[in-house]
C-alpha positions as CSV (number, residue, x, y, z in Angstrom):
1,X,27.7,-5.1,40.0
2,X,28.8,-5.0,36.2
3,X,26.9,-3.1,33.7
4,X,25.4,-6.6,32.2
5,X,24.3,-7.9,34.9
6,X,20.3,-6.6,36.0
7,X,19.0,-4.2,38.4
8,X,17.9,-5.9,41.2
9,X,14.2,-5.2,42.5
10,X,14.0,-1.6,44.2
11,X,11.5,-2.6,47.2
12,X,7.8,-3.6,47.5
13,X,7.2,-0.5,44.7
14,X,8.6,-2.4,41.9
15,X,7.0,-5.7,42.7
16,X,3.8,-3.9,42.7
17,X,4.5,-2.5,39.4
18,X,5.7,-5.7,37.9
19,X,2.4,-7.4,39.1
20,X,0.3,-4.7,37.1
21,X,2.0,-4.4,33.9
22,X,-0.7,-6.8,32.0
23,X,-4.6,-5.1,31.4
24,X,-6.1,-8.4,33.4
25,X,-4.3,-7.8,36.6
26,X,-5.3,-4.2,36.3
27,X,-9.0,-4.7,36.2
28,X,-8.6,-7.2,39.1
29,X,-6.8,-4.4,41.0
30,X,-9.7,-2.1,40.1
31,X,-12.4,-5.1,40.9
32,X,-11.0,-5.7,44.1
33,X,-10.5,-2.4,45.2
34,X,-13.9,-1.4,44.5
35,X,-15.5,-4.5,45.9
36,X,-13.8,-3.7,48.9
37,X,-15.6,-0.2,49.1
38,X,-18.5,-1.1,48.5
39,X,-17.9,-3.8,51.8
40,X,-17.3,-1.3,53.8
41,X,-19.7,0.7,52.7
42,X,-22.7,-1.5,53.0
43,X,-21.2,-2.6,56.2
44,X,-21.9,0.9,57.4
45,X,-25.0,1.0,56.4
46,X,-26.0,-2.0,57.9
47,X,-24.2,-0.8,61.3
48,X,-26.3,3.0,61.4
49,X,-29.7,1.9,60.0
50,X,-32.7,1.5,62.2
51,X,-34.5,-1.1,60.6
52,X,-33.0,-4.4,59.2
53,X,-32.3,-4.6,55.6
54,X,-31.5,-8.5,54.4
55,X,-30.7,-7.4,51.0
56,X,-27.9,-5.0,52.2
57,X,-26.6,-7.9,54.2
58,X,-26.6,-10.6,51.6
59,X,-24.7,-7.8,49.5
60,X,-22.1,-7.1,51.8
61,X,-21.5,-10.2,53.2
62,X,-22.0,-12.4,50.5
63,X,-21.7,-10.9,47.0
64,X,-19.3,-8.3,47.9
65,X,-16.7,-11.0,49.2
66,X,-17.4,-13.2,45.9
67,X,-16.2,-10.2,44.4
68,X,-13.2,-9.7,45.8
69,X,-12.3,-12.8,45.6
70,X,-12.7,-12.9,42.5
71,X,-11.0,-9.5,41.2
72,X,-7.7,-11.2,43.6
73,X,-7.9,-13.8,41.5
74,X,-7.2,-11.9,38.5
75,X,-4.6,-10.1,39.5
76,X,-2.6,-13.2,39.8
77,X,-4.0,-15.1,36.9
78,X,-1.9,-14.4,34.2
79,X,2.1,-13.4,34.7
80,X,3.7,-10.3,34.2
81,X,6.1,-11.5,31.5
């Protein structure tokens, strides 16, 4: 390899980093992740609690997901150019 030509990628590290260089796919990094905490969360919840609780339910199964979805979907809305 000759000084002009480019550095190829280093591994799954630098495509990650190359995904999240712009402030849109960041926040859907941060959306996601959270989203997906708060899944699991509720999910425990719902598992350990005596009683049934349809507004932890319709949170974790259905707005939760809707979230993540969505925050994956701005990861890869814009590119990292």
């Amino acid at each position: 390899m000759t000084m002009a030509d480019p550095q190829p990628a280093q591994g799954a590290f630098s495509r990650v980093k190359h995904v999240f260089r712009n402030p849109i796919s960041l926040i859907g990094g941060a959306l996601a992740l959270v989203a997906l905490a708060n899944i699991l969360f509720l999910f425990l919840i719902d598992l350990t609690s005596e009683h049934p609780a349809p507004y932890i339910g319709i949170l974790a199964y259905m707005v939760g997901p809707a979230i993540l979805i969505c925050g994956l979907a701005l990861i890869r809305s814009l590119p990292a150019d």
